[in-house]
N, CA, C and O atoms as a Tripos MOL2 file, in Angstrom:
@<TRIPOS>MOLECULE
protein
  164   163    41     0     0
PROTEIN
NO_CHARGES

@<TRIPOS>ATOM
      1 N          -4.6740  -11.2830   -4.9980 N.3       1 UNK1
      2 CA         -4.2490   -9.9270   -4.7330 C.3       1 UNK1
      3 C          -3.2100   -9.4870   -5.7590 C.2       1 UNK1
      4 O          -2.9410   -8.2940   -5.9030 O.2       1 UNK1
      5 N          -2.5220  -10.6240   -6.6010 N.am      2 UNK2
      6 CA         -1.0560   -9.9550   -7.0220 C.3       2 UNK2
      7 C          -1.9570   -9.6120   -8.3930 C.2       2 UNK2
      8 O          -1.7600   -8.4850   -8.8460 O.2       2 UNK2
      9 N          -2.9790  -10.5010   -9.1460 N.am      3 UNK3
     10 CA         -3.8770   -9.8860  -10.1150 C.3       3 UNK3
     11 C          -4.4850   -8.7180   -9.9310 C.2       3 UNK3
     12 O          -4.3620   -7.9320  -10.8700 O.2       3 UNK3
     13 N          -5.1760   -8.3140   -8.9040 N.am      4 UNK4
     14 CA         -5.6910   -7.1540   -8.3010 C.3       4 UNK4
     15 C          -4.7640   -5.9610   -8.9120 C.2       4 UNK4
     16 O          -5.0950   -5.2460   -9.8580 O.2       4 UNK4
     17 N          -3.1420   -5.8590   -7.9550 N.am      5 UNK5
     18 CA         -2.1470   -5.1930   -8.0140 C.3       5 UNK5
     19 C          -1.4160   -5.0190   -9.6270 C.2       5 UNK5
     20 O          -0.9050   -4.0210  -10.1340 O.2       5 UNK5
     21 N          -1.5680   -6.1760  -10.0860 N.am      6 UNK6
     22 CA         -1.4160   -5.7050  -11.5060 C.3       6 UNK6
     23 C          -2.0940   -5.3550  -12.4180 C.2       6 UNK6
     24 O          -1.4950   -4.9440  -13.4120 O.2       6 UNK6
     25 N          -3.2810   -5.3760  -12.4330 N.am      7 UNK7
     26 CA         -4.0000   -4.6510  -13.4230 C.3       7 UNK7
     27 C          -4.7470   -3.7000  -13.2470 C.2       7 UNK7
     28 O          -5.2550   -3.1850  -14.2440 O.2       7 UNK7
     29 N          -5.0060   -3.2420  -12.0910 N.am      8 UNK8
     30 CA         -5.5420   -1.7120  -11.0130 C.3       8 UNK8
     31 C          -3.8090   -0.6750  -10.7470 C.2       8 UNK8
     32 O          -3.8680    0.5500  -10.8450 O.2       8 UNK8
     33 N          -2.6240   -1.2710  -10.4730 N.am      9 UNK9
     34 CA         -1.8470   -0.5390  -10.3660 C.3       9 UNK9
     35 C          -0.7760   -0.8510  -10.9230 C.2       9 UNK9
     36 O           0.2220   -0.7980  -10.2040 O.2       9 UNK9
     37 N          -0.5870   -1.2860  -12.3950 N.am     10 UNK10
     38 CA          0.8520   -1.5530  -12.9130 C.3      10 UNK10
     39 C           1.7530   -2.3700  -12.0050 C.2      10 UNK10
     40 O           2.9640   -2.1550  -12.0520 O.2      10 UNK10
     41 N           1.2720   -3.2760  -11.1930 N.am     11 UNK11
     42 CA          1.9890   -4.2380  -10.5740 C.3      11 UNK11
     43 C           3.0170   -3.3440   -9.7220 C.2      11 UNK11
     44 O           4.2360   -3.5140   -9.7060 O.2      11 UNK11
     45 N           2.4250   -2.5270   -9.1350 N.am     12 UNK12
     46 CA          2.9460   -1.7210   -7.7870 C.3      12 UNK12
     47 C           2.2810   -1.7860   -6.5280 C.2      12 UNK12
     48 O           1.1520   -1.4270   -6.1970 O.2      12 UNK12
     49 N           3.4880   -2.4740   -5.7060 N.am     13 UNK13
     50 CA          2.2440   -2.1790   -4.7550 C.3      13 UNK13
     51 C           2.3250   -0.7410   -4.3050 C.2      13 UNK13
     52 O           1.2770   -0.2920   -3.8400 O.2      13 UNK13
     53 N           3.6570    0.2950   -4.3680 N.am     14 UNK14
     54 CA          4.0890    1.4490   -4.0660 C.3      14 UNK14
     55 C           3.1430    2.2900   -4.5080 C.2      14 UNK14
     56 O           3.0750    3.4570   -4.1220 O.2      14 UNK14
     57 N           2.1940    1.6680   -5.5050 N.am     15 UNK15
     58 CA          1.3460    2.9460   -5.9900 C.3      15 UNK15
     59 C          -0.2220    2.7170   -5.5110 C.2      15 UNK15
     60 O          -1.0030    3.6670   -5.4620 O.2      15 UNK15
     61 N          -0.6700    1.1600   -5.1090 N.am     16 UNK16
     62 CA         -1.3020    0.8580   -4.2020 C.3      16 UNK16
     63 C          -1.6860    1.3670   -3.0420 C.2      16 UNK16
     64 O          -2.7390    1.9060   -2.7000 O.2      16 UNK16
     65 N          -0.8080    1.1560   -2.5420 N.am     17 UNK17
     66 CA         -0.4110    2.4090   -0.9870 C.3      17 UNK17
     67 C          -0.2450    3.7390   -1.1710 C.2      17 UNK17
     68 O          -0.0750    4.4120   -0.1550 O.2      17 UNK17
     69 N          -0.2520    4.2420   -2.1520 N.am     18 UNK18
     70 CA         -0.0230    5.4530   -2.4120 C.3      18 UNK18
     71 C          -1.3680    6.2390   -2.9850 C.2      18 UNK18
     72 O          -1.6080    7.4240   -2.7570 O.2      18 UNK18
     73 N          -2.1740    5.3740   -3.7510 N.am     19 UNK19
     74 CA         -3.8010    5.6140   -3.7770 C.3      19 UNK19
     75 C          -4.7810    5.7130   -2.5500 C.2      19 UNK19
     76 O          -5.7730    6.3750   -2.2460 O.2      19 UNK19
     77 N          -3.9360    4.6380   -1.9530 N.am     20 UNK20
     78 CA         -5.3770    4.8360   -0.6480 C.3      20 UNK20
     79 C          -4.8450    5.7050    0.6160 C.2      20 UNK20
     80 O          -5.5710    6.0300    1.5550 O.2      20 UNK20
     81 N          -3.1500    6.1070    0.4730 N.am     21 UNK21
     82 CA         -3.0200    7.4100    1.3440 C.3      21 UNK21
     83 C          -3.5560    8.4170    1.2300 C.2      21 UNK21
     84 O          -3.9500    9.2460    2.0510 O.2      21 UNK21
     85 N          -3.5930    8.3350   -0.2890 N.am     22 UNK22
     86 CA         -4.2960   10.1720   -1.3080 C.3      22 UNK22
     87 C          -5.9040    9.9720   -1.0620 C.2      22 UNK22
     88 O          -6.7870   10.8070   -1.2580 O.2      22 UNK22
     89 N          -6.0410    8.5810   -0.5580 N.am     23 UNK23
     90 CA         -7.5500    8.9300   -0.5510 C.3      23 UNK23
     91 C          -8.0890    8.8530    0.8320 C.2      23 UNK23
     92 O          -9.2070    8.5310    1.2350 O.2      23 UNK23
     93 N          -7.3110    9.1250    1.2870 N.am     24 UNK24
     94 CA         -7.3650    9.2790    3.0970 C.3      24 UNK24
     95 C          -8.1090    7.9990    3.2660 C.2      24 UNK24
     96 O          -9.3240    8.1800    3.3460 O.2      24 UNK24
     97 N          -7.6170    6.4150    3.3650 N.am     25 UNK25
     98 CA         -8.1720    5.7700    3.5910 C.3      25 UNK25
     99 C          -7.3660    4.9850    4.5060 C.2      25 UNK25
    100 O          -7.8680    3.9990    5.0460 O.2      25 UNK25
    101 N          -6.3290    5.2770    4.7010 N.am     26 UNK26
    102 CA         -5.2050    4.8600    5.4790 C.3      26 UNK26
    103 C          -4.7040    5.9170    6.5000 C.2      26 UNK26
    104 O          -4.3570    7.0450    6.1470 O.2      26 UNK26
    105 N          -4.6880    5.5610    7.5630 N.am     27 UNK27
    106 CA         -3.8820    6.1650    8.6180 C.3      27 UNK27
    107 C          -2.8530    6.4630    8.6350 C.2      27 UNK27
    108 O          -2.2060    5.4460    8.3880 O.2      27 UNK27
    109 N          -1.8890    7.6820    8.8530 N.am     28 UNK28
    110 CA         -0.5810    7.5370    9.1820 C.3      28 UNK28
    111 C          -0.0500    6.5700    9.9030 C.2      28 UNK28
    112 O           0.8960    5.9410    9.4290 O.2      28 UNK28
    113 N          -0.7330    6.1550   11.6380 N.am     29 UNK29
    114 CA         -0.5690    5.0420   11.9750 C.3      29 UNK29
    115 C          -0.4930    4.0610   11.0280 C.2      29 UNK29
    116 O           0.6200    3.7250   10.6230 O.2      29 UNK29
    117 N          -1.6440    3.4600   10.5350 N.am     30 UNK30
    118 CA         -1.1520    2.2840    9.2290 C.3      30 UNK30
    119 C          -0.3930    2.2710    8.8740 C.2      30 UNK30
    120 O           0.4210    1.3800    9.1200 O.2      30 UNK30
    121 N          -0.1460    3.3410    7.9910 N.am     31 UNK31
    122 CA          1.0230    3.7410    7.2120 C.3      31 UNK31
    123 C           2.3190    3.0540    7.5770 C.2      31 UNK31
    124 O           3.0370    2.3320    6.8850 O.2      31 UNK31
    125 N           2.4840    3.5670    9.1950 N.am     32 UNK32
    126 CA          4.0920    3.6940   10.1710 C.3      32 UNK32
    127 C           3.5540    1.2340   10.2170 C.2      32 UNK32
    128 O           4.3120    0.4350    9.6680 O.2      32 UNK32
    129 N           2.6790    0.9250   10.7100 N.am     33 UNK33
    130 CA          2.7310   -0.1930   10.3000 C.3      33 UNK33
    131 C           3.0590   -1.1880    9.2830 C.2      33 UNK33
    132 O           3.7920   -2.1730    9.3640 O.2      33 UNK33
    133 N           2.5330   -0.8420    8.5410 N.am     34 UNK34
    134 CA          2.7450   -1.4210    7.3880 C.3      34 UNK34
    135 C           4.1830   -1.6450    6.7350 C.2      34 UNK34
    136 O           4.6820   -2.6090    6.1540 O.2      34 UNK34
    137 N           4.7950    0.0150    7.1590 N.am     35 UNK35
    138 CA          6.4900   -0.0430    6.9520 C.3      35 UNK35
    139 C           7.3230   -0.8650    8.2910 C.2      35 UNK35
    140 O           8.4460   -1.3470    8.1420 O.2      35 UNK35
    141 N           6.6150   -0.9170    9.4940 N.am     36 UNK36
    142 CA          7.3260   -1.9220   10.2890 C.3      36 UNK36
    143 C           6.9890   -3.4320    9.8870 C.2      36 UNK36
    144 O           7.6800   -4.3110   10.4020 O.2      36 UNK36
    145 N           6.1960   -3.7090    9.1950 N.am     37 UNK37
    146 CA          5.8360   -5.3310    8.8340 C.3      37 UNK37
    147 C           7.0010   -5.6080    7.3980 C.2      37 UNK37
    148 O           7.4910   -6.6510    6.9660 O.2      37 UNK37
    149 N           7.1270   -4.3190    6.9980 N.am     38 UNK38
    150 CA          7.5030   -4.7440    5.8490 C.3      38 UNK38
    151 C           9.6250   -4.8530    6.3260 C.2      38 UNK38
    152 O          10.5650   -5.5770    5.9970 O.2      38 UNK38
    153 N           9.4750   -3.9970    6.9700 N.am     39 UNK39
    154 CA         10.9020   -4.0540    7.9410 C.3      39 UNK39
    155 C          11.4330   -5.1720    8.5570 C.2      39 UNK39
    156 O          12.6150   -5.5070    8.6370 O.2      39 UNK39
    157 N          10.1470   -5.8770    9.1140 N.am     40 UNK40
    158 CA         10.2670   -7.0140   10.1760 C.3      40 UNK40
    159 C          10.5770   -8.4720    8.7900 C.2      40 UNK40
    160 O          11.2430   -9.4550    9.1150 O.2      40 UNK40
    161 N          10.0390   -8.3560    7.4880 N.am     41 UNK41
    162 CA         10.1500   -9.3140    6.8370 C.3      41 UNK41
    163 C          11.4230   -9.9390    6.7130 C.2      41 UNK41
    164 O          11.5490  -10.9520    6.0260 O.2      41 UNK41
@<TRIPOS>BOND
     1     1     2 1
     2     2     3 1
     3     3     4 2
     4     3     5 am
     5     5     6 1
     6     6     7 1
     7     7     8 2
     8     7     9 am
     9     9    10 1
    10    10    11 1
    11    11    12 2
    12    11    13 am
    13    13    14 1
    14    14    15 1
    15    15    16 2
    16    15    17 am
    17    17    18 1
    18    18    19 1
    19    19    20 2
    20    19    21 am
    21    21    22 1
    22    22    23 1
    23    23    24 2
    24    23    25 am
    25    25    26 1
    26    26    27 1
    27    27    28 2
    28    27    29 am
    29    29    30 1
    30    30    31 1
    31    31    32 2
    32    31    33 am
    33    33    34 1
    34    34    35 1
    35    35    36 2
    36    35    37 am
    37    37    38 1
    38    38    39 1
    39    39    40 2
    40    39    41 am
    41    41    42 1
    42    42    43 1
    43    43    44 2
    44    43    45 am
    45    45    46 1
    46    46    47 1
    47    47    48 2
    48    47    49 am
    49    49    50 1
    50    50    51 1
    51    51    52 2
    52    51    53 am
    53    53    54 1
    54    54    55 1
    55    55    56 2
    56    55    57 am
    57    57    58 1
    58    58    59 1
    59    59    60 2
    60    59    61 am
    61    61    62 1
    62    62    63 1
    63    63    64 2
    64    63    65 am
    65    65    66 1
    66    66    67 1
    67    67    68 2
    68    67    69 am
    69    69    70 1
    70    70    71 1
    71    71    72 2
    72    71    73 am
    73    73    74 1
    74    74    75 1
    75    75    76 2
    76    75    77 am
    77    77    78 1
    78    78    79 1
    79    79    80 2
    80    79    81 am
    81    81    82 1
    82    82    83 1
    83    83    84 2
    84    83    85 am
    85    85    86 1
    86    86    87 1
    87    87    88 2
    88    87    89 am
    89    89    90 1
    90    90    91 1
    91    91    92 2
    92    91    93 am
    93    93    94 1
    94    94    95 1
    95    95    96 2
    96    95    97 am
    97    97    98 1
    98    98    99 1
    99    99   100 2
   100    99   101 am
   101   101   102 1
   102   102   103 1
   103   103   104 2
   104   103   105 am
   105   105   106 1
   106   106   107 1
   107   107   108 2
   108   107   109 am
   109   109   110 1
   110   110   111 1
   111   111   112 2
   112   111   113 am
   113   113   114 1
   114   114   115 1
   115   115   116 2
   116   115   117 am
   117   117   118 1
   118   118   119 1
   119   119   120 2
   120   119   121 am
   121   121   122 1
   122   122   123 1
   123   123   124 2
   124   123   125 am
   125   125   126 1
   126   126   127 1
   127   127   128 2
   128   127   129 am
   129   129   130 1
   130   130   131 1
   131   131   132 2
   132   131   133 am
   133   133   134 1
   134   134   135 1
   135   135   136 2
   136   135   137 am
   137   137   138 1
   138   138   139 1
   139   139   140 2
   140   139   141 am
   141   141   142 1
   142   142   143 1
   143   143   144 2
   144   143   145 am
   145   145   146 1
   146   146   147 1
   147   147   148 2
   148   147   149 am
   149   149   150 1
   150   150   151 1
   151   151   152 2
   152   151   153 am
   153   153   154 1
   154   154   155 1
   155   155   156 2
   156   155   157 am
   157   157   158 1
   158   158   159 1
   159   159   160 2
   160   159   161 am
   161   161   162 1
   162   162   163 1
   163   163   164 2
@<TRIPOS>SUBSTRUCTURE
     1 UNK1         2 RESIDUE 1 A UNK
     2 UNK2         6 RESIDUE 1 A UNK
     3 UNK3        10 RESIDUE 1 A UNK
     4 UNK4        14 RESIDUE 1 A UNK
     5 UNK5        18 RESIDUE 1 A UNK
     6 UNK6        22 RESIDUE 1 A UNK
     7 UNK7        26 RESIDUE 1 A UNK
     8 UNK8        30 RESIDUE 1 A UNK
     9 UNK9        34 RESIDUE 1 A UNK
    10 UNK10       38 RESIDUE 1 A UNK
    11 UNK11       42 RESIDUE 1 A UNK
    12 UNK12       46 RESIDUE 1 A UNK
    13 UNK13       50 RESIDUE 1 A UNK
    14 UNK14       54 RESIDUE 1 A UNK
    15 UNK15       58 RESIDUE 1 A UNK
    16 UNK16       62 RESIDUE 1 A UNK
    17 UNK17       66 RESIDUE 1 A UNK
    18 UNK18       70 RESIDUE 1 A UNK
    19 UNK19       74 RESIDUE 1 A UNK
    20 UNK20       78 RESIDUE 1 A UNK
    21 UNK21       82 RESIDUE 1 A UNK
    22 UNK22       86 RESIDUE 1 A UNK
    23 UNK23       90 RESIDUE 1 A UNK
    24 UNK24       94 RESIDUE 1 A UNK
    25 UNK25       98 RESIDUE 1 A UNK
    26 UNK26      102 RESIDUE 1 A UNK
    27 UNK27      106 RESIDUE 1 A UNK
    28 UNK28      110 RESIDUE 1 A UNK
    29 UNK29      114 RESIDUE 1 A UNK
    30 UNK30      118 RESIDUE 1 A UNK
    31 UNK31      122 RESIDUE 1 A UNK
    32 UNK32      126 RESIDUE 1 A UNK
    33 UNK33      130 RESIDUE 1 A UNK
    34 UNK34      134 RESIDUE 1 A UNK
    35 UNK35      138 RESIDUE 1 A UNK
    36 UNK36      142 RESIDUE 1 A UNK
    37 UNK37      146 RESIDUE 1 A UNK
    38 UNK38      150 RESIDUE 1 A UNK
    39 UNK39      154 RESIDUE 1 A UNK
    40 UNK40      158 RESIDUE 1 A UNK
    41 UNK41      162 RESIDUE 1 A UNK
């Protein structure tokens, strides 16, 4: 995945998540998840 993330998104994952919001492929729900997992770390 971290190869994935770096050569599809400049080693972001901020822009990762930020492609598949713009591409309505993610839920707001998700979204609000993803920032509590990343909270809980």
């Amino acid at each position: 995945m971290n190869g994935f993330v770096k050569d599809y998104f400049e080693d972001s994952y901020k822009a990762l998540v930020t492609f598949f919001a713009k591409e309505k492929k993610i839920t707001p729900e998700e979204l609000r998840e993803i920032v509590r997992m990343i909270e809980k770390k």
